[in-house]
N, C-alpha and C positions, 0 to 999 in steps of 0.2 A: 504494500500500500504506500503511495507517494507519500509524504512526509508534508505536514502542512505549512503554509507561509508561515517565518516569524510574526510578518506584519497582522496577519490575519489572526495569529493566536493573539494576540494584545489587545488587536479591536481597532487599529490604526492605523492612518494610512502611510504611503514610502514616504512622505514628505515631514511626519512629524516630528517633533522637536525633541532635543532630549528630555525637556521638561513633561512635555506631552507622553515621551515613554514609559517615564520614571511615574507617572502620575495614574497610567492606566493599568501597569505593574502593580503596584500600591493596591489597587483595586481590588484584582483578581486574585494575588498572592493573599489578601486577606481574605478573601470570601471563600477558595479552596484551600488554605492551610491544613496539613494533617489534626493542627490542633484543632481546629473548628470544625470538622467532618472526622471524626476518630468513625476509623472503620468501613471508609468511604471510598474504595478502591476508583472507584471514577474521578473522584474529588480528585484525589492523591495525582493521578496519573496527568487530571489537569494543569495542577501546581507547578510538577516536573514539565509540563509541557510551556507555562508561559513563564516558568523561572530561564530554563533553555533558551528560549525567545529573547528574555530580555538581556542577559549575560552576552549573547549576541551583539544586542543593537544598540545597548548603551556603550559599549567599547567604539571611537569613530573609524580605527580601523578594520577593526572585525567587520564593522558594518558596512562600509565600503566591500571589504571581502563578498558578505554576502550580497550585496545589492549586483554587484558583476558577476559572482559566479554561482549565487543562492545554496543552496546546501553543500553542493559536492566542493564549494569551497572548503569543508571541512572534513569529508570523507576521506579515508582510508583511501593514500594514492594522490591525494586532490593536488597537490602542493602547497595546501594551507598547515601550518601549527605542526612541521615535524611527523617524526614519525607515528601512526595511530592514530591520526588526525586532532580533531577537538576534545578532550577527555579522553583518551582511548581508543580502542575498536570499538566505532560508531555510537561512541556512550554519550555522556554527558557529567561530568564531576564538578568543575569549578562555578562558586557564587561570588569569587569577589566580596564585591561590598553588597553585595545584596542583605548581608547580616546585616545591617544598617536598620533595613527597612523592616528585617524581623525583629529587631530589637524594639521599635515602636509601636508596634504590637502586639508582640507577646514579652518582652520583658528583659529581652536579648539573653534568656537561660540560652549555655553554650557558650557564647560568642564573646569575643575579647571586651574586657569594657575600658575605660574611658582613662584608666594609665599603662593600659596593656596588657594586662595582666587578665588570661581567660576564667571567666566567672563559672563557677562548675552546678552542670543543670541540675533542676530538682528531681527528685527521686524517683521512681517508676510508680503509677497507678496498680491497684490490685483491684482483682474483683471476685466477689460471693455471690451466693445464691441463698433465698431462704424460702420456704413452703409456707403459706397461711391458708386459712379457709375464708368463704366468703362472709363468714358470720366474724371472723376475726377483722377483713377488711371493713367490713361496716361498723365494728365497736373501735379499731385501733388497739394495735396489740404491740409490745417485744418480742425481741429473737434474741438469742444469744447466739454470737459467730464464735468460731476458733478460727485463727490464725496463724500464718508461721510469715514473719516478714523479716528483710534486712534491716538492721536499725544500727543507725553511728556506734563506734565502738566507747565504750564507755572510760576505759585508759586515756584513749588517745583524741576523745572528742570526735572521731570520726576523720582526723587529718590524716591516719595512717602512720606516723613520724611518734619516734618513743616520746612519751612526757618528755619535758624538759626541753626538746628539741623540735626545731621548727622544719617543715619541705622546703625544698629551696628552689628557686627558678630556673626552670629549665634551660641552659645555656643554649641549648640548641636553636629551640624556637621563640626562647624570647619569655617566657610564660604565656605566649598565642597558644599554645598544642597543637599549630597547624604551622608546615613550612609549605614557600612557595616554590616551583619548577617551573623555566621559561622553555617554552615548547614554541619554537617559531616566534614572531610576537605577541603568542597567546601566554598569560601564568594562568598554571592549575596548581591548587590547593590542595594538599594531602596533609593526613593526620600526621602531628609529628613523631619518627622513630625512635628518639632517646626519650622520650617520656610517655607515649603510647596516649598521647592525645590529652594528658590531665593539663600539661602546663607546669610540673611538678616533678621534682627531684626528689626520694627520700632514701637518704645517705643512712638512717638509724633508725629502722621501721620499729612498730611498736610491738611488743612481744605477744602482745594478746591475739592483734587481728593479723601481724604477721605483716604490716604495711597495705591492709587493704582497704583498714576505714571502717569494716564494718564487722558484723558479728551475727548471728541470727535470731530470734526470739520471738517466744508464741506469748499471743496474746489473745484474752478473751474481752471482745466487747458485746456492751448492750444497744441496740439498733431500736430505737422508737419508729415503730411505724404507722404512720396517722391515718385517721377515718379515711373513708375515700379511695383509699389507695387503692391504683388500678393494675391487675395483672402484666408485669413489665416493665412497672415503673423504678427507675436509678434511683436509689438515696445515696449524696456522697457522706461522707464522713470526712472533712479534711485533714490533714496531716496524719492519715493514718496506714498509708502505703510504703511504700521500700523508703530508704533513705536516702538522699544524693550521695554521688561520690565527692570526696574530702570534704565532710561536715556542711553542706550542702543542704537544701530543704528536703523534707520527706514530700513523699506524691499522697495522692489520696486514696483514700478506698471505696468501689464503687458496689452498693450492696442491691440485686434485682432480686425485686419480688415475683415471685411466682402462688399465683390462685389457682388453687384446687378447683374442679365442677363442682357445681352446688347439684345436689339430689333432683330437684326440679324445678331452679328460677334460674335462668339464663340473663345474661347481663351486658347492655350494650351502653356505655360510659353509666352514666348515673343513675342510668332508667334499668328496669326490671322486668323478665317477662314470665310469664306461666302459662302452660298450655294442661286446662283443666278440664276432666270428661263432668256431665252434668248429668245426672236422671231425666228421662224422657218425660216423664211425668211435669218436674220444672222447669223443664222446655217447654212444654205444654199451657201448663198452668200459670207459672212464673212462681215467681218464691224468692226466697235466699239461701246463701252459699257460704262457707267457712274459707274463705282462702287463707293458706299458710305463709307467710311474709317469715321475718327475721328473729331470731332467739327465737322462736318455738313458737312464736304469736300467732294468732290469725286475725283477719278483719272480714268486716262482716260485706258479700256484695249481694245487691239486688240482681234480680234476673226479670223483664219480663216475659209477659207470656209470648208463647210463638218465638222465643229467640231459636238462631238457627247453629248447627257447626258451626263455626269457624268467625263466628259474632265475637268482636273484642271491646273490654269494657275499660275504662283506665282509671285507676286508683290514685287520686293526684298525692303525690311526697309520701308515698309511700314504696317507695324504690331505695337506691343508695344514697348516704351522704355524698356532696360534694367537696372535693379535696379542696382544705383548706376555704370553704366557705361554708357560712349559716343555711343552708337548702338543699332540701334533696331532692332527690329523682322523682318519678313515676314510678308505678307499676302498672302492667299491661296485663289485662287475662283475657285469655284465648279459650272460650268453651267449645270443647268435642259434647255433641249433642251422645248419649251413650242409648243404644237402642236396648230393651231388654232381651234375656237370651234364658233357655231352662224354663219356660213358660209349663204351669202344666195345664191338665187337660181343662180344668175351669178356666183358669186366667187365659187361654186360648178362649173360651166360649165366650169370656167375658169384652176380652178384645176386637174377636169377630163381632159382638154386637157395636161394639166401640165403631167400628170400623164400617160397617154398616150403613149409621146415623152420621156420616161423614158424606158431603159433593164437592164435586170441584172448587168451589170455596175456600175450602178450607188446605187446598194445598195450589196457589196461585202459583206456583214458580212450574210445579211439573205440569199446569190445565197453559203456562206461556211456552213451556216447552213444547206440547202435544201442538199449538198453534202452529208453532215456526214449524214445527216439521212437518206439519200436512200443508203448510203453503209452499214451503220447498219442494214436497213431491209435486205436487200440481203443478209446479213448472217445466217440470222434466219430461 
């Protein structure tokens, strides 16, 4: 598949300005960030596609390059950027200063800060799962999780370096954790090799964690989870995920709830449903009915006469809470008209006369039916 314009991933046309590139960049790189789409292989793929783009065309020679000779100025062979072309065989590695414009949105975790020295990112997310019932979801309940996370070593603070003793700045790279390589007139960015990307020396690691910073430990939390809650829903817990590396912040912890089927109310956000069989008799007659709602309750519904199958009646707020608000749902019932069955030989006699003292009247849907169909045959 042909490779698409730079111009076109950005949204810009060949004449715009670096400001213009730098600004539509800006856009996109926040809108498909992995941070803001966790899990979004499309997002993701987007990101990589206009970060590529811009890496490109903010450089004015690269962009000259591509405006003459468009991709295969970069390809493998092309005579652009040495051997491998642009980042490698047909890849893409270096951002320059693109970290710039990650930094002002997400907080530049990673990226060198502002006396050079690389600021080391916050810790990894973790995630759980916990089981409730829908009667738990409607009152709000706890869970207790168990975990096992990485957490800062408690010797050494989490720097890796014995007490007493500080890491010291990677001579290599400067405390960046990234060296540059000039490949033609392009630089590409690689993790640095004498510090494996921390930015950090440690001459006198600490004896606990062995120079890694961290250590591991199980922990048991309590997880509140509030009325409402809908089968799916994230609760984070902050700071309660891995640890960064060198004393670094921890990540979060992400806790999904999962609900159980309920035995027989089906739930579609806050509303409730019930599909309930009725005696033929209060189909008939009309009457009232026990419907079974939440904790073990029931509320009381009218029926009237002549209701049919599949007739729905609506029980207003008496469905779910709404999450994190004063109001609840509906509830919906759905009556199955239930014919009788096991008849004996009286309640047969007694029916057939039932049944007897009955005309078309009294059943208007099959005397509209019987209609449509003998005007239909008469046409044929």
């Amino acid at each position: 598949m042909a490779k698409a314009d730079y111009y076109d991933q950005l949204g810009v046309d060949r004449s715009a300005s670096a400001a213009e590139l730098k600004s539509a960049y800006r856009k996109l790189a926040k809108k498909y960030h992995p941070d803001v789409n966790p899990g979004d292989a499309a997002a993701e793929q987007k990101f990589k596609d206009v970060s590529e783009a811009y890496e490109v065309l903010k450089d004015d020679q690269s962009r000259a390059a591509y405006d003459q000779f468009g991709h295969a100025a970069f390809e493998q062979g092309g005579g652009f950027g040495g051997q491998g072309g642009f980042g490698g065989a047909g890849g893409f590695s270096g951002f320059g200063d693109i970290g710039d414009i990650f930094e002002e949105f997400f907080g530049g975790a990673g990226r060198a800060g502002r006396g050079g020295q690389r600021q080391a990112r916050r810790g990894d997310d973790l995630r759980t799962e916990v089981d409730i019932t829908l009667q738990e979801a409607y009152d709000g309940t706890e869970r207790q999780v168990h975990l096992t996370r990485a957490a800062a070593c408690g010797a050494c603070n989490g720097s890796g370096a014995k007490p007493g003793s500080q890491p010291s700045t990677c001579p290599t790279c400067q405390g960046h954790g990234k060296v540059r390589a000039q490949q033609g007139f392009f630089t590409i960015e690689r993790p640095c090799h004498g510090c494996q990307g921390s930015g950090q020396i440690i001459a006198d690691p600490c004896g606990d964690c062995r120079g890694g910073g961290q250590t591991r430990e199980s922990r048991n939390l309590s997880v509140a989870i509030p009325a409402g809650v809908e089968d799916g829903t994230r609760i984070r817990l902050s700071g309660e995920g891995n640890a960064g590396p060198n004393g670094a912040a921890y990540g979060d912890l992400y806790v999904f709830v999962n609900i159980a089927p309920h035995g027989i109310l089906r739930r579609d956000g806050a509303d409730l449903f019930c599909a309930m069989p009725v005696s033929f008799d209060i189909a008939v007659r009309g009457g009232s009915v026990n419907v079974p709602v939440m904790a073990g309750k029931t509320v009381k519904l009218s029926i009237p006469a002549g209701a049919r199958s599949g007739q729905q009646f609506r029980l207003r707020g008496k469905g779910m809470p709404v999450l994190r608000a004063r109001k609840f749902g509906d509830l919906y019932v759905q009556i199955e008209v239930e014919t009788p069955t096991g008849l004996t030989r009286e309640q047969g006699k007694l029916f057939e006369a039932f049944a007897e003292s009955l005309d078309g009247g009294n059943y208007p849907d099959m005397a509209e039916f019987n209609a449509r169909a003998k005007k239909a045959n008469a046409k044929q």
